[in-house]
N, C-alpha and C positions, 0 to 999 in steps of 0.2 A: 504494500500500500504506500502511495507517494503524498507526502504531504504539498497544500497547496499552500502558499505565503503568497497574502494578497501586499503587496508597496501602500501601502500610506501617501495620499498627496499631503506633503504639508507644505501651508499657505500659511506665508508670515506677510501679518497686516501691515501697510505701512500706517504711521498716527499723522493722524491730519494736520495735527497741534505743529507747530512749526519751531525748532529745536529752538531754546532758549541761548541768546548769548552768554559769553563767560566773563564776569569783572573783575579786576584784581587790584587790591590796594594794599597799601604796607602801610607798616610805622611800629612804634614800639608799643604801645597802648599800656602804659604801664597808667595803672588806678583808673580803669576804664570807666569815665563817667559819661553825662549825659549827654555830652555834645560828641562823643566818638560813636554812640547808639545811634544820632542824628546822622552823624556820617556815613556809618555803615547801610543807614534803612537807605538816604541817597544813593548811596552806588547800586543797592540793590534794585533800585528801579528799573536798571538800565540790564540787567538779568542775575546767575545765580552766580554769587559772590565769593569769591577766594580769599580770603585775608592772610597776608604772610606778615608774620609777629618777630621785630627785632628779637633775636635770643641775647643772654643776658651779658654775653662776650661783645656782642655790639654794643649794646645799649652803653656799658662802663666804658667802649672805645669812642662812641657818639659822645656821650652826654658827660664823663668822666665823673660819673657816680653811680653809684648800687641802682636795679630798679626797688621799687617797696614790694612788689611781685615778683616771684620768678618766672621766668617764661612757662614754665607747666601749668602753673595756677592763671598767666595770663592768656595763655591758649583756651584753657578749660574756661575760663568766663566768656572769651569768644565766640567760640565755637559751640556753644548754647543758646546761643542770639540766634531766632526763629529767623532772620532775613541774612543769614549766614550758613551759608553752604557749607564751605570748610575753611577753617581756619590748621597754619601750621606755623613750626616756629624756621625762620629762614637759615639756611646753612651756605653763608658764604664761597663756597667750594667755586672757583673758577669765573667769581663776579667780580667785580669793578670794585668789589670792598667793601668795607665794615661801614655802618652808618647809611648812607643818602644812596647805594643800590646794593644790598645785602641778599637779593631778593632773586638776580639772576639767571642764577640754575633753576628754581623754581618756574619763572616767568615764563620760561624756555619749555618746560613740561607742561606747563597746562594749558600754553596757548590762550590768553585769555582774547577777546576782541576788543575790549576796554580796560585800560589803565585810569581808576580816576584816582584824583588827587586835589587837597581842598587847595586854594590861590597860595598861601604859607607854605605848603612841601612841596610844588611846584621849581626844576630846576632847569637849567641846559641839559645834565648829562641823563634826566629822568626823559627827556625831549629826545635828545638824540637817541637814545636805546629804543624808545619806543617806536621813535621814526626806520629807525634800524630793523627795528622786527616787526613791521607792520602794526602795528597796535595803536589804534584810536589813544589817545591823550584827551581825558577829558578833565576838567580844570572847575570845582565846583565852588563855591565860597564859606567861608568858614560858619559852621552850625553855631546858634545861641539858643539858651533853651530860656525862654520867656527873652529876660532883658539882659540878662547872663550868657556871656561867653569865658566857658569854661577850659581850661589846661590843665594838665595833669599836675607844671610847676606851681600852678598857682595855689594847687590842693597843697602841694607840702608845704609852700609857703606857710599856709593856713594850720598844717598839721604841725609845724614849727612853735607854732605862740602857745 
């Protein structure tokens, strides 16, 4: 007796939905308050959001002090933000360097179609990289949450007295 094995057509759908673009923003985000939330819901308008977090070897070569976070615990607060896709911490491996493009090698893997950045992290060499790899530059302005415009320095300032 010969068995008979019928083939299976299978039909994969395409989705009508029309793929989302990718954004990607940096910076340190250390004591992530409410004007970095405002930042992030803006770029996510523009589709699903990457956020690449100075680690904590940049942020003391940037800023040439401790963050109050370390990069684990400032990932983990990002990267729970509902208009945050993925958040990771950056590994300067083969970038432009520590501080103002840490970000790179990342940048390079996930392809995003937008780079935003609020008018204050806005640079030449953020310009030319982007122009370099194709990537939209888009250029937004700094968030205030009511009449307040918040910074991370101005919190320690305030965490100082």
């Amino acid at each position: 007796m010969k068995k008979v094995i019928k083939k299976k057509k299978v039909v994969t759908k395409k989705s009508s939905a029309p793929k989302r673009k990718k954004v990607f923003v940096s910076g340190c985000f250390d004591m992530v308050h409410s004007c970095h939330v405002m930042f992030f819901q803006k770029a996510a308008k523009y589709g699903d959001l990457y956020v690449s977090i100075g680690s904590d070897k940049t942020y003391r070569d940037y800023k040439h002090k401790d963050p109050v976070y370390p990069e684990n615990e400032r990932k983990f607060i990002i990267e729970n933000l509902k208009c945050v896709k993925k958040a990771f911490i950056a590994r300067p491996k083969g970038s432009l360097g520590p501080g103002v493009i840490d970000f790179e090698a990342e940048l390079k893997k996930i392809k995003p179609d937008y780079f935003f950045v609020n008018e204050d992290g806005v640079n030449q060499e953020k310009r030319d990289l982007m122009k370099k790899l194709g990537i939209k530059l888009i250029v937004g302005q700094r968030s205030k949450f009511g009449k307040v415009e918040r910074a991370s320095s101005d919190l320690r300032q305030i965490l100082k007295k």
